[in-house]
GUKEKE-960513 format. One line per field, with one value per atom (N, C-alpha, C): residue number from 1; x, y, z. Coordinates in steps of 0.001 Angstrom, whole numbers, plus 500000, padded with zeros to 6 digits. Example, Ala and Ser with C-alpha at 12.3 -4.5 7.8 and 13.67 -1.06 7.14 Angstrom:
BEGIN
seq = [1	1	1	2	2	2]
c1 = [513190	512300	513200	512850	513670	512900]
c2 = [494310	495500	496700	497750	498940	500030]
c3 = [507800	507800	507800	507080	507140	507870]
***
This chain:
BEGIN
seq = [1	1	1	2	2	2	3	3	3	4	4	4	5	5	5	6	6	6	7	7	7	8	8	8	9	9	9	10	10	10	11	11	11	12	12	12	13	13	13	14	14	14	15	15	15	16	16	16	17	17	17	18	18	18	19	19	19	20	20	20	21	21	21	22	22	22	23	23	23	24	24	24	25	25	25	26	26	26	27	27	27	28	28	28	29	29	29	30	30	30	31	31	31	32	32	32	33	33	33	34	34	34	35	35	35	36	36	36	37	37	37	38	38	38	39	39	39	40	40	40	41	41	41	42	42	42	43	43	43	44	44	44	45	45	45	46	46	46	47	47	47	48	48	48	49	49	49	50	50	50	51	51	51	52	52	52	53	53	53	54	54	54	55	55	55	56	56	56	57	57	57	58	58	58	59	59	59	60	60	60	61	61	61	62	62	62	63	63	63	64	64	64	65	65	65	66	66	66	67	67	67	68	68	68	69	69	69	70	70	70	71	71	71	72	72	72	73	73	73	74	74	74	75	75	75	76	76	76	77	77	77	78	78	78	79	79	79	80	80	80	81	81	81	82	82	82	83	83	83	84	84	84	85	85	85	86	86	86	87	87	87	88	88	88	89	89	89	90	90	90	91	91	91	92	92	92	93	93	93	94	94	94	95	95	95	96	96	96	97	97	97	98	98	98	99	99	99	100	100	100	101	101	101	102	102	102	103	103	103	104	104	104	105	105	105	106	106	106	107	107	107	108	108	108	109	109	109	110	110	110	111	111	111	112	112	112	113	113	113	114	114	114	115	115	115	116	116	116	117	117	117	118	118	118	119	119	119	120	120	120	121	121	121	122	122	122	123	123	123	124	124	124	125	125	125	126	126	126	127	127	127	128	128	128	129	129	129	130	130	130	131	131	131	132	132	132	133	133	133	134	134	134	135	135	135	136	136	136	137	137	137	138	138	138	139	139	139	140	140	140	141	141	141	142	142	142	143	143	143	144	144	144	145	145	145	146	146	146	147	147	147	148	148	148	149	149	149	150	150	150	151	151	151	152	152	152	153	153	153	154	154	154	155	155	155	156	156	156	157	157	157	158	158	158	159	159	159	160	160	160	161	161	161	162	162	162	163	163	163	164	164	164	165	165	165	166	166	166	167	167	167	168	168	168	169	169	169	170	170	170	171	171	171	172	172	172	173	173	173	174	174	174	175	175	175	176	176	176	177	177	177	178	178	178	179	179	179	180	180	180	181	181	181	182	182	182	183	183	183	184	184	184	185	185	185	186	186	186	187	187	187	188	188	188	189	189	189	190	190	190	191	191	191	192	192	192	193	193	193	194	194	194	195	195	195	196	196	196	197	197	197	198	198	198	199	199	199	200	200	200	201	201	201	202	202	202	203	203	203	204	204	204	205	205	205	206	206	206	207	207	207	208	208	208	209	209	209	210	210	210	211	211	211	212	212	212	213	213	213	214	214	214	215	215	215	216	216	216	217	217	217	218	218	218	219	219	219	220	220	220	221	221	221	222	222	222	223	223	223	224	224	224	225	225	225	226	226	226	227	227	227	228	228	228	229	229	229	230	230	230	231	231	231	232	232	232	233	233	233	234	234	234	235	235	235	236	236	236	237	237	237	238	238	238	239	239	239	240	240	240	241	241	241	242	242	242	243	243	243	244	244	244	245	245	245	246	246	246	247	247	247	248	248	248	249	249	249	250	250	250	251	251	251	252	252	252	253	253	253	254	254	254	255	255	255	256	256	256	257	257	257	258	258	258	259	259	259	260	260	260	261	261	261	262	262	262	263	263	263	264	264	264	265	265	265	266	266	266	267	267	267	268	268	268]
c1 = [008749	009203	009357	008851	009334	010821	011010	012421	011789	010638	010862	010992	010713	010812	012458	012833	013880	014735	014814	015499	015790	014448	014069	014965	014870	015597	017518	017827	019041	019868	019461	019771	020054	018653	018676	019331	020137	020468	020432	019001	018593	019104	019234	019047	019771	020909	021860	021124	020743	020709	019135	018725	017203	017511	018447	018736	019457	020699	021166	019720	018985	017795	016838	016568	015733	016501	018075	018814	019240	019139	018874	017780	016447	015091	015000	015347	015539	016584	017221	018110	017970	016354	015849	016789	017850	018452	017962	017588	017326	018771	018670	019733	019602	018826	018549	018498	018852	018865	017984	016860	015514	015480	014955	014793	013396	013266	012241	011150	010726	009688	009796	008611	008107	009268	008962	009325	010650	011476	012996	013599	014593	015477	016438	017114	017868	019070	019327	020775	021416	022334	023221	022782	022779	022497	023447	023214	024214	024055	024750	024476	025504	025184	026499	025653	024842	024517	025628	026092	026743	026764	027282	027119	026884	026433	025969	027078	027404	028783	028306	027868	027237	028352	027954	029372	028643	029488	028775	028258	027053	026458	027442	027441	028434	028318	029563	029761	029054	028149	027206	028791	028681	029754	029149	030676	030596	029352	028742	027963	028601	028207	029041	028468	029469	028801	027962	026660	025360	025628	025102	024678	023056	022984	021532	021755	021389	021080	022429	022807	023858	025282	024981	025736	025976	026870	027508	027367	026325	025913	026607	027544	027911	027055	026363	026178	024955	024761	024118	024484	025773	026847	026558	026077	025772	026993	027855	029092	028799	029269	029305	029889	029139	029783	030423	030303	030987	032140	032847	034073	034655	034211	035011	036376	037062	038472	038296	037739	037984	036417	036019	035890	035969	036155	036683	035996	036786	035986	037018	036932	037630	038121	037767	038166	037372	038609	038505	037682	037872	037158	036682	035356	034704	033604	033521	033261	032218	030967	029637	028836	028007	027312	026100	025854	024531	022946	022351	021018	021265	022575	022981	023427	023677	023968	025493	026087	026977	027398	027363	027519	028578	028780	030183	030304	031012	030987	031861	030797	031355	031919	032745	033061	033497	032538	032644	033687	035222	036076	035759	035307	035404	035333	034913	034915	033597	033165	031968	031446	032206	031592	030455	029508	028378	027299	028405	026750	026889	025802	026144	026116	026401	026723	026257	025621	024958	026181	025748	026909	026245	026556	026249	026171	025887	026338	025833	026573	026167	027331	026073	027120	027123	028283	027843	027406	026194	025369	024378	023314	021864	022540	024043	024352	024465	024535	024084	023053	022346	021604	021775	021630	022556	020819	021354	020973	021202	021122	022152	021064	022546	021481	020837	020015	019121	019141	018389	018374	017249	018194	017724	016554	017363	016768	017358	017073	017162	016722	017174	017043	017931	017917	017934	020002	020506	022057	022242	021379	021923	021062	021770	020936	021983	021100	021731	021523	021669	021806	022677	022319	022761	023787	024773	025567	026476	026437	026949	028224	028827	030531	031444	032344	033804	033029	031550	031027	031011	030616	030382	029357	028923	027469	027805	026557	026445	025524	026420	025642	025616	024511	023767	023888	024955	025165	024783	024114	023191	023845	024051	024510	023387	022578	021726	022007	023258	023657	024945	025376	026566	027444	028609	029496	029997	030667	031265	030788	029951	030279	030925	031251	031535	030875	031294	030158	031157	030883	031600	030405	031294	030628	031121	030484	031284	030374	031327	030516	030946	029999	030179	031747	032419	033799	034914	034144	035089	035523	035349	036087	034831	035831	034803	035778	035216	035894	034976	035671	035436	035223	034379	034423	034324	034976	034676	034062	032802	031730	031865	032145	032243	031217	030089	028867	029334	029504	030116	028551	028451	027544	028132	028881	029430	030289	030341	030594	031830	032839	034532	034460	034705	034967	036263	036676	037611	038129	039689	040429	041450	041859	043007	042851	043118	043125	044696	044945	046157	046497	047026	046758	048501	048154	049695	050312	049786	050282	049789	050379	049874	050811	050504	050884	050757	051872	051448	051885	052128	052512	052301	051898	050994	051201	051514	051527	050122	049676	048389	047800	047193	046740	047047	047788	048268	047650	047304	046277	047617	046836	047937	046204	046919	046006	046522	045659	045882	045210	046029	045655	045697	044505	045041	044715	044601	044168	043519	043009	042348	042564	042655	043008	042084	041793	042387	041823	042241	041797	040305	040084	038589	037453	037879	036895	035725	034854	033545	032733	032606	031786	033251	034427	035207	035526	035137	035083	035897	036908	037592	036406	036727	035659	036647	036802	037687	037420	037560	036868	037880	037640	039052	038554	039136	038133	037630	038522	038594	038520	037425	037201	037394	037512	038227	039833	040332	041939	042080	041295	041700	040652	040244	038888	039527	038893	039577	038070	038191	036608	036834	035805	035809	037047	037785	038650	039910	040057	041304	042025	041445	041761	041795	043263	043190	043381	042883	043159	043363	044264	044552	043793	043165	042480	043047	043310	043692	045053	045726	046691	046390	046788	046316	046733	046039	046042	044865	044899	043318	043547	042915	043167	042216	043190	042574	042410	041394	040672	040515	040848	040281	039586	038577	037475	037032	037083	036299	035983	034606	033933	033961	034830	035058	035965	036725	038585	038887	039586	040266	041630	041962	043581	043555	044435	044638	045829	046127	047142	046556	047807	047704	048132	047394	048042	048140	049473	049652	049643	048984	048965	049567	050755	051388	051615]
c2 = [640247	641582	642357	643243	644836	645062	645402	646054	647376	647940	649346	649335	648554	648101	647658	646809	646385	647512	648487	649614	650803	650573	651588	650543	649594	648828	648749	649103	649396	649634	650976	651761	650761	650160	649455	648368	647637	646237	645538	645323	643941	644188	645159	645864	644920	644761	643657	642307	641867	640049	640415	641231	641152	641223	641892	642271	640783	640354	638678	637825	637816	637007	636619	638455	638760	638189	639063	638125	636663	635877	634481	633702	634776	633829	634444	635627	635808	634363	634436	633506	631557	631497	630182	629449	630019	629364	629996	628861	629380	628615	629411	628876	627566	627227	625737	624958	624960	624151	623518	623850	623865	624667	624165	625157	625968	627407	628382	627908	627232	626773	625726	624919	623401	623107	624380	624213	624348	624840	625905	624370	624754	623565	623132	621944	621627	622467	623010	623962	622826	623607	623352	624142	623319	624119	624663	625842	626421	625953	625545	625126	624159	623828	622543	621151	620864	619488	619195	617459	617407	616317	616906	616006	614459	614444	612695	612661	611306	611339	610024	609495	608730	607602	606517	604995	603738	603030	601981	601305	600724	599332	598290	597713	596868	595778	595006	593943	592707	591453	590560	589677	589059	588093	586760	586112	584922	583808	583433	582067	581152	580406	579207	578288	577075	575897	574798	574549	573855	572714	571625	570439	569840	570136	569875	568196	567534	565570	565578	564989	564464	565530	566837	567716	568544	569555	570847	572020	572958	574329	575809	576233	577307	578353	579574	580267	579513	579685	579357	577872	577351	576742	575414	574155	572441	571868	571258	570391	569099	568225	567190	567039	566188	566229	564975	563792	562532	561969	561917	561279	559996	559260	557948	557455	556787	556716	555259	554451	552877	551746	551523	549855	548889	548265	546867	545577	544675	543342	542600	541510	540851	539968	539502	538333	538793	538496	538708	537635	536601	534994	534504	534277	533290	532208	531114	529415	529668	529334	528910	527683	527057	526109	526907	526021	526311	525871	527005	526809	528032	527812	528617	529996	529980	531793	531994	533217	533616	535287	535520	536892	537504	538721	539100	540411	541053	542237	543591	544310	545275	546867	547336	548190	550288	550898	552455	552669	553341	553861	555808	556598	558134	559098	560556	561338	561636	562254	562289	560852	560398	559237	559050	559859	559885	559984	559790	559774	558443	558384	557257	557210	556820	556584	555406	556103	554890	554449	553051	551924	551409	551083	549982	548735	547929	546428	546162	544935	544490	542772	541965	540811	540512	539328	539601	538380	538031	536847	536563	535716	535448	534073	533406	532332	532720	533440	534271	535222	535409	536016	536837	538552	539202	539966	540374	540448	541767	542959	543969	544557	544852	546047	547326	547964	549334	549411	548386	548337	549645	550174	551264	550689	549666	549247	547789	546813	545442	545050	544106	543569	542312	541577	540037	540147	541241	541238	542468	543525	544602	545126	546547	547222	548232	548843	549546	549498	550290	550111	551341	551698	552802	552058	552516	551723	552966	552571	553651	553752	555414	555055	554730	554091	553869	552295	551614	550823	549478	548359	547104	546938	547022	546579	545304	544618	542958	542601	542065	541460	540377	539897	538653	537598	536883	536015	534771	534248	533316	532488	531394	530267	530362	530363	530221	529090	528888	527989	528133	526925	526581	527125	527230	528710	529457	530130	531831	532914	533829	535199	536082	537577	538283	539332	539534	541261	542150	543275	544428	545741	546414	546955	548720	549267	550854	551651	553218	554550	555551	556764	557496	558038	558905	559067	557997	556819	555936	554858	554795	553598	552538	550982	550346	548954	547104	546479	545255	544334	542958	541753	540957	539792	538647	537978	536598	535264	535157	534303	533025	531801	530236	529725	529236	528158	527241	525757	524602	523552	522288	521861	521151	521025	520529	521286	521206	522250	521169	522131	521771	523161	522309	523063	523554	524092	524714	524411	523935	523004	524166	525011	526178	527299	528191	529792	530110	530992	531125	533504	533969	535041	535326	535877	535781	536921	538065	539219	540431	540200	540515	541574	542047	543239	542957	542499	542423	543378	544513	545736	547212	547713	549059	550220	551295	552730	553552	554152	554512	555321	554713	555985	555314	554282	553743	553004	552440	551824	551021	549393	548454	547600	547237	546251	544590	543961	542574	541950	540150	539124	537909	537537	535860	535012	533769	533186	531676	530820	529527	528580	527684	525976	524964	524222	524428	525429	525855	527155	526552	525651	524773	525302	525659	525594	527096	526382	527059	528321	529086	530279	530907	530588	531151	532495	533072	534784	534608	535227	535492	536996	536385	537031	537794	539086	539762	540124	539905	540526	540736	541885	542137	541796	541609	540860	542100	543100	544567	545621	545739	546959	548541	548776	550442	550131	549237	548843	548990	548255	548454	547700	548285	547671	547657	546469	545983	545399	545826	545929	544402	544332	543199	542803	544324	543885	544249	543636	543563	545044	545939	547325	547379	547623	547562	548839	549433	550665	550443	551233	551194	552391	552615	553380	553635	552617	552666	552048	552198	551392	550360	549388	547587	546400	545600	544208	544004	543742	542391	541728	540378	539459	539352	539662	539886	538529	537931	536690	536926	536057	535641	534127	534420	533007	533091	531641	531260	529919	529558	528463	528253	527200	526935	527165	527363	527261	528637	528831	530338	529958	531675	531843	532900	533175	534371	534818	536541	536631	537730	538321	538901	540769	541524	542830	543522	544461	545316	546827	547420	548861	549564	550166	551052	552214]
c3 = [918990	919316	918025	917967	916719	916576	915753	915490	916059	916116	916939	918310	918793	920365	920243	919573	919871	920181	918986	918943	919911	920557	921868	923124	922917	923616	923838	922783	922616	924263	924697	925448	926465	926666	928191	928316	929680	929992	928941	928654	927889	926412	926125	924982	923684	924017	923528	923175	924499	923981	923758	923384	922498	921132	920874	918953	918904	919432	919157	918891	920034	919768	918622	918386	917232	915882	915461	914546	914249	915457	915633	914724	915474	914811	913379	913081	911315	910880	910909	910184	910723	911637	912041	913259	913706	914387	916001	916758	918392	918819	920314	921318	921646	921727	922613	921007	920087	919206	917954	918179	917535	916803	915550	914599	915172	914137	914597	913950	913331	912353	912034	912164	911686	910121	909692	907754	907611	908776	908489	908349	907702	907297	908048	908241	909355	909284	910679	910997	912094	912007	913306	914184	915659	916448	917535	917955	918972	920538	921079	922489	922949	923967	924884	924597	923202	922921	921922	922499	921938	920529	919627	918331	918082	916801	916559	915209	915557	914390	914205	912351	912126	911767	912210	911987	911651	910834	910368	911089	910694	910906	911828	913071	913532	912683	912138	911815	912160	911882	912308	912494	914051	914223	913417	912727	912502	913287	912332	913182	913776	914550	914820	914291	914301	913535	914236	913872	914577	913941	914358	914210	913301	912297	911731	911259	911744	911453	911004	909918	909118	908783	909022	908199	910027	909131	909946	909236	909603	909039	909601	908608	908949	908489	908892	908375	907133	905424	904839	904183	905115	904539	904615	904387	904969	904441	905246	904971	905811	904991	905250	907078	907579	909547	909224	908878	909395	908271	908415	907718	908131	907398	907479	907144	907852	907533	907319	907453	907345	907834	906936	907683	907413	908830	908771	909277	909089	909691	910297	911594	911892	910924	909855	908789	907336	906369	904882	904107	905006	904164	905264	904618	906064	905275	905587	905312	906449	905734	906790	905746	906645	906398	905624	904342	903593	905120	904826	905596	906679	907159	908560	908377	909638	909424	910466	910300	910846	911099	912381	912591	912430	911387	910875	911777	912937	913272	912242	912081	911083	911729	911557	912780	911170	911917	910542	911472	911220	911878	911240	911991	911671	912551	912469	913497	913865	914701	915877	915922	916968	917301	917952	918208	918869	917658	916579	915170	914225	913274	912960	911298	910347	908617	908503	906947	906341	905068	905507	905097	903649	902579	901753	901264	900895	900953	899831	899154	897627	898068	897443	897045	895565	895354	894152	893347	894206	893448	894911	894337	895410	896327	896674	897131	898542	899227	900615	900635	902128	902302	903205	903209	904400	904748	906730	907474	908106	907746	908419	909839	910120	911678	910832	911689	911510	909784	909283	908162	907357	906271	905502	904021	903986	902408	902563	902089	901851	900399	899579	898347	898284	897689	897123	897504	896818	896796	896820	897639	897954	898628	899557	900238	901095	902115	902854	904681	905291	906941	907534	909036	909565	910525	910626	911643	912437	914038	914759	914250	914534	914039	915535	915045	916042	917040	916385	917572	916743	916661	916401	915748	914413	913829	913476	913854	913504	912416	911567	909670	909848	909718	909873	908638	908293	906814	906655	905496	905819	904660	904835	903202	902893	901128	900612	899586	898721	897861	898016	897756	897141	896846	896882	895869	897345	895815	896629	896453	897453	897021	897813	897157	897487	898337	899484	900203	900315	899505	899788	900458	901511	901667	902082	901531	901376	902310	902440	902749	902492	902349	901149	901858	900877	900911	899838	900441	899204	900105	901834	902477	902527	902564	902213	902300	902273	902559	902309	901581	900996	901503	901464	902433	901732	901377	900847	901837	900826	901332	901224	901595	900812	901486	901268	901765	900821	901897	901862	902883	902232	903073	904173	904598	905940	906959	908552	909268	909721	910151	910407	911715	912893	914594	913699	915087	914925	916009	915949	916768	917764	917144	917929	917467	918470	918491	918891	918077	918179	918081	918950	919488	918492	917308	916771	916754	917269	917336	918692	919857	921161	921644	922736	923129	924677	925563	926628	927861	927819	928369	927423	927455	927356	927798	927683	928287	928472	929146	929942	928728	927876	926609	925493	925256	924342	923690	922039	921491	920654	920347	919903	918936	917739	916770	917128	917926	917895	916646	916642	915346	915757	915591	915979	914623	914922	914011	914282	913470	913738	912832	913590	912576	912949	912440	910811	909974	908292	908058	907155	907079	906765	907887	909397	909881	909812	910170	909089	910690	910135	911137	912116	911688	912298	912729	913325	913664	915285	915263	916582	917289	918631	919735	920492	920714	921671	923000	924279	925457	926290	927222	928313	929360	930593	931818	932846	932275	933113	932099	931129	930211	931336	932461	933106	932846	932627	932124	931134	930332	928857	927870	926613	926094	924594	924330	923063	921662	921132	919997	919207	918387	917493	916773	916044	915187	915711	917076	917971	917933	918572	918484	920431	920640	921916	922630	923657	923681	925656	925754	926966	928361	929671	929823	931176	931932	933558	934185	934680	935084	936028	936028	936199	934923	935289	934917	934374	933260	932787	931446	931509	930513	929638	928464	927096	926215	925330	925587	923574	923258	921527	921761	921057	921161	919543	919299	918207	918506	918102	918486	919935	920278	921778	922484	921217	921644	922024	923035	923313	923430	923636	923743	924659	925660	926259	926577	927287	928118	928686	929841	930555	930076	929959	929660	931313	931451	932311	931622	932077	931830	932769	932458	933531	933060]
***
């Protein structure tokens, strides 16, 4: 539109919102919000649209922590997953016949028990020969092996000569536990089992450490055997770890060689 038209316009109706209009697109601003030109520079625009009010970036929530093999990954983070608190063995000294062998149950005590740690072993001389489960590495007087945690791994010990040695056997953290070896050439039964520290009543949840022991203390492959007759009552592991589960009765059993001992636990 002309400013001479506009002007002639004055007079009439329209006359008004033609000069607003015209002064609008001089100064690039339209009603509906759009600038008047590809090139005009950004305005504000006049109208019932309503504003953009710019706000940070939302915060990325914390990761949670995954499971990758051995470890626990936060974020960029790998921490160690399994912690060991202990292991143990039913017996500190054990007497086997040169040639033979004897099964030592080795038990990782830690957390996620559904995984498993690698264990170490070293003796300290070639007068036994060891045997481990899910073996990692093997050598003459040392090696390694995967053993489930909170379950029973069985080390296979063999007299090779004469003498004593020592098996210690660790995992990483620092827990770890000694076994004294004696290969002797003659085998001594074992005459009595004796249950010297029992627990024969229980509370529903309750965990108790049994001990027995065997005579004479000469006799050779001596390893006490633990079994409950009713593991939904109560289940008791290699190294007399009794744990209570159901309310009832069942008889809890130490065996070495031939000889047993028993009694009766009630769980109430």
């Amino acid at each position: 539109m002309s400013p001479y038209r506009a002007i002639a316009m004055m007079g009439s109706p329209h006359g008004a919102a033609c000069l607003i209009s015209l002064a609008l697109m001089v100064a690039g601003i339209t009603l509906g919000g759009s600038p008047a030109t590809a090139n005009s520079p950004a305005l504000p625009s006049i109208g019932p649209t309503s504003p953009t009010i710019a706000t940070p970036a939302d915060a990325a929530p914390a990761p949670a922590p995954t499971r990758t093999g051995g470890g626990v990954t936060v974020g960029d983070d790998t921490r160690p997953a399994v912690v060991v608190d202990a292991i143990t063995t039913p017996v500190r000294t054990i007497r086997v016949v040169k040639g033979r062998s004897v099964s030592l149950p080795v038990i990782v005590r830690g957390t996620f028990p559904t995984d498993s740690e690698v264990v170490t072993w070293r003796t300290s001389n070639d007068h036994v020969a060891i045997t481990p489960p899910s073996p990692i590495m093997v050598g003459p007087t040392d090696g390694s092996f995967r053993a489930k945690l909170n379950s029973s791994a069985v080390v296979r010990i063999k007299g090779s000569a004469l003498g004593t040695s020592t098996l210690k056997l660790a995992a990483p953290g620092g827990a770890g536990v000694s076994v004294k070896v004696r290969v002797v050439t003659t085998a001594v039964k074992v005459k009595e089992v004796t249950i010297a520290k029992k627990e024969t009543k229980l509370a529903l949840g309750a965990v108790a450490v049994l001990g027995a022991t065997v005579s004479p203390g000469t006799a050779t492959g001596a390893i006490i055997r633990w079994t409950s007759s009713k593991p939904k009552i109560a289940t008791i592991d290699a190294d007399g770890q009794l744990v209570a589960h159901a309310v009832g009765r069942t008889v809890v059993t130490a065996q070495a060689g031939s000889k047993k001992a028993r009694f009766t636990l009630t769980v109430a």
